[in-house]
N, C-alpha and C positions, 0 to 999 in steps of 0.2 A: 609717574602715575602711581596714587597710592592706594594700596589694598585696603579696603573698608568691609567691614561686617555687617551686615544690618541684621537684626533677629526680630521679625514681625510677623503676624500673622494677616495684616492687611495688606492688600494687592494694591489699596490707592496710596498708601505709606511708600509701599517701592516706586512706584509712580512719581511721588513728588519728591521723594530722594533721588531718583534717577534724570528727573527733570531740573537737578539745582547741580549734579555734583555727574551726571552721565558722559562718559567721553573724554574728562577730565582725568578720571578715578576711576579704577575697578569696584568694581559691588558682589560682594559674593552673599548670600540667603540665604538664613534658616528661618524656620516657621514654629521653632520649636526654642521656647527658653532651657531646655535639658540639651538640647544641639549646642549651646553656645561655648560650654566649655571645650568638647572635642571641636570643634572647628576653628578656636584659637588656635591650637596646640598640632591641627593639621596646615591651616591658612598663613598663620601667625600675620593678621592684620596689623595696618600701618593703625587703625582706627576703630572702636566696636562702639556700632551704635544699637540701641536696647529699646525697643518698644517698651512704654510701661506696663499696657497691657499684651501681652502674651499666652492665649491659651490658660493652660493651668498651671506655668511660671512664667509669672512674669519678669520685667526687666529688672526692679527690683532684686526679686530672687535671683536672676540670675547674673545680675552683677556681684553680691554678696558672692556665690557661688565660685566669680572668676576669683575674687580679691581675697578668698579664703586656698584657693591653690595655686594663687600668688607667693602667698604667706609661707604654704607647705613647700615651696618652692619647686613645685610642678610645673609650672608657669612663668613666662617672663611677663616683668609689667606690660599692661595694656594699657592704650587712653580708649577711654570707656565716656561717652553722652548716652544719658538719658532722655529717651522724648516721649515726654510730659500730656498727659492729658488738659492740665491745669493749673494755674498755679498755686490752689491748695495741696498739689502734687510733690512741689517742692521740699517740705521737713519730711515726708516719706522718704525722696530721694535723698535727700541729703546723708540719708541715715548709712547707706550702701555705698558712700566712698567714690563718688563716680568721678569723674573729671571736668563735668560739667553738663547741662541738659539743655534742649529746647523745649519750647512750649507749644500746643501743636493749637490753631493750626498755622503749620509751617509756611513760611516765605519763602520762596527759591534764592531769596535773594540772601537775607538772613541766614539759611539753611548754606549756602556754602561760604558766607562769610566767615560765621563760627567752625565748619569744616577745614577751608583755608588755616586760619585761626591755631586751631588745635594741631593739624602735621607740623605747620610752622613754628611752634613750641617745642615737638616732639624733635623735630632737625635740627633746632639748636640744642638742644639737650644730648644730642647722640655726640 
């Protein structure tokens, strides 16, 4: 069972995360894109996934945020998805370095394919 992050401020977001990837995987929640970096660094998830919109940062910023104290070596790497309003959302994202994103809205089915997907990278890379 692998520890996943989600940082959103929508309740149907956890919902359909919890309905593609619940029981499988742990889910731990913040609501708060400034939460995201202490909750790596307390959690240290297998998986960080980033709402694009977030309050007043978003995923975006707070992907930048993890991958800059990455760099500082505060941090160990993280796989980091982005999910996407859109997919004019995509060169926004791209910009913040993530590991990959969805487009919402979300499939269960989709949503734990690319989840599967991404640990499964991350195990053989360990």
């Amino acid at each position: 069972m692998a520890d996943i992050l989600l940082a959103t401020d929508a309740d149907w977001l956890v919902d359909d995360i919890e309905a593609a990837v619940g029981g499988t995987h742990l889910i731990h929640r913040v609501s708060h894109g400034a939460d995201v970096v202490p909750a790596i660094a307390a959690i240290k998830p297998d998986l960080v996934l980033l709402d694009f919109q977030i309050g007043n940062m978003g995923g975006v910023a707070a992907c930048l945020a993890v991958r800059q104290e990455e760099e500082a070596g505060r941090l160990d790497p993280s796989v980091i998805y982005l999910l996407l309003d859109r997919e004019a959302d995509v060169f926004l994202a791209s910009r913040a370095a993530p590991d990959g994103w969805l487009i919402k809205p979300l499939s269960a089915f989709s949503t734990l394919r690319t989840i599967n997907k991404a640990l499964a990278s991350l195990t053989e890379s360990r």
